[in-house]
C-alpha positions, 0 to 999 in steps of 0.5 A: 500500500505504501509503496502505490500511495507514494509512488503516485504522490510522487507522480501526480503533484496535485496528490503530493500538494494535497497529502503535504497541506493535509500534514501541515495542518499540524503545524497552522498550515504548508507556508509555516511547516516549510519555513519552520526551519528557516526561523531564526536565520539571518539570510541576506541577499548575498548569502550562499543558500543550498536547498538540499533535496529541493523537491519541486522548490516548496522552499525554495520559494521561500529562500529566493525571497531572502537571497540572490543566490540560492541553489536547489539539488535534487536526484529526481530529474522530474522534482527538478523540472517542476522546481525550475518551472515554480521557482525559475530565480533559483539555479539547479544541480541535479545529483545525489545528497551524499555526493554533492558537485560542490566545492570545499566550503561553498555555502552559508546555510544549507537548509532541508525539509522532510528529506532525511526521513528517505535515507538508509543510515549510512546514507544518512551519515555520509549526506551528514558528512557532506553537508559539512564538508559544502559548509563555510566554517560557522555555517549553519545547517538546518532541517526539519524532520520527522520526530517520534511523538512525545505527545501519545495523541499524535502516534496514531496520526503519525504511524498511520500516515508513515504506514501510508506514504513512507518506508522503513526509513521513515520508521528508523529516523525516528530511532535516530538521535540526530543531534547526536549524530550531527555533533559526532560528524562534528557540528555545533547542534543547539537545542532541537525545537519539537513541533506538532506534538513532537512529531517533528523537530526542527534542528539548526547545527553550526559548523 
C-alpha cells in the first residue's frame, strides 16, 4: 500500500500538494511547516543558500525571497523540472545528497525539509558528512524532520500516515538521535525545537 500511495504522490503533484497541506495542518498550515526551519536565520541577499533535496522548490520559494543566490539539488530529474518551472530565480544541480558537485566550503546555510526521513543510515551519515564538508566554517545547517511523538495523541496520526506514504526509513529516523549524530560528524547542534506534538523537530547545527 505504501509503496502505490507514494509512488503516485510522487507522480501526480496535485496528490503530493494535497497529502503535504493535509500534514501541515499540524503545524497552522504548508507556508509555516516549510519555513519552520528557516526561523531564526539571518539570510541576506548575498548569502550562499543550498536547498538540499529541493523537491519541486516548496522552499525554495521561500529562500529566493531572502537571497540572490540560492541553489536547489535534487536526484529526481522530474522534482527538478517542476522546481525550475515554480521557482525559475533559483539555479539547479541535479545529483545525489551524499555526493554533492560542490566545492570545499561553498555555502552559508544549507537548509532541508522532510528529506532525511528517505535515507538508509549510512546514507544518512555520509549526506551528514557532506553537508559539512559544502559548509563555510560557522555555517549553519538546518532541517526539519520527522520526530517520534512525545505527545501519545499524535502516534496514531503519525504511524498511520508513515504506514501510508513512507518506508522503513521513515520508521528508523525516528530511532535516530540526530543531534547526536550531527555533533559526532562534528557540528555545533543547539537545542532541537519539537513541533506538532513532537512529531517533528526542527534542528539548526553550526559548523
Amino acid at each position: 500500500m505504501a509503496t502505490i500511495l507514494r509512488n503516485w504522490s510522487y507522480r501526480y503533484q496535485w496528490l503530493y500538494d494535497g497529502i503535504s497541506g493535509l500534514a501541515a495542518l499540524s503545524v497552522g498550515g504548508e507556508g509555516r511547516l516549510r519555513q519552520l526551519a528557516l526561523q531564526g536565520l539571518t539570510i541576506s541577499k548575498d548569502t550562499k543558500v543550498l536547498d538540499l533535496c529541493c523537491g519541486s522548490g516548496q522552499v525554495t520559494q521561500f529562500l529566493v525571497k531572502l537571497s540572490q543566490n540560492v541553489t536547489g539539488l535534487d536526484a529526481s530529474p522530474l522534482s527538478l523540472k517542476r522546481a525550475q518551472q515554480n521557482v525559475p530565480q533559483a539555479k539547479y544541480v541535479e545529483a545525489f545528497a551524499e555526493d554533492m558537485p560542490f566545492a570545499d566550503n561553498e555555502f552559508d546555510v544549507v537548509h532541508t525539509s522532510v528529506a532525511l526521513h528517505e535515507m538508509e543510515q549510512q546514507q544518512l551519515r555520509q549526506i551528514l558528512q557532506e553537508v559539512n564538508r559544502v559548509l563555510k566554517p560557522g555555517g549553519v545547517f538546518t532541517l526539519v524532520d520527522f520526530h517520534n511523538p512525545t505527545n501519545p495523541l499524535f502516534l496514531p496520526g503519525v504511524w498511520v500516515f508513515l504506514l501510508l506514504f513512507e518506508t522503513h526509513t521513515a520508521w528508523q529516523l525516528l530511532k535516530t538521535d540526530l543531534p547526536a549524530l550531527l555533533t559526532e560528524i562534528g557540528f555545533e547542534v543547539g537545542e532541537p525545537k519539537l513541533y506538532a506534538g513532537g512529531s517533528l523537530q526542527v534542528i539548526q547545527a553550526k559548523k
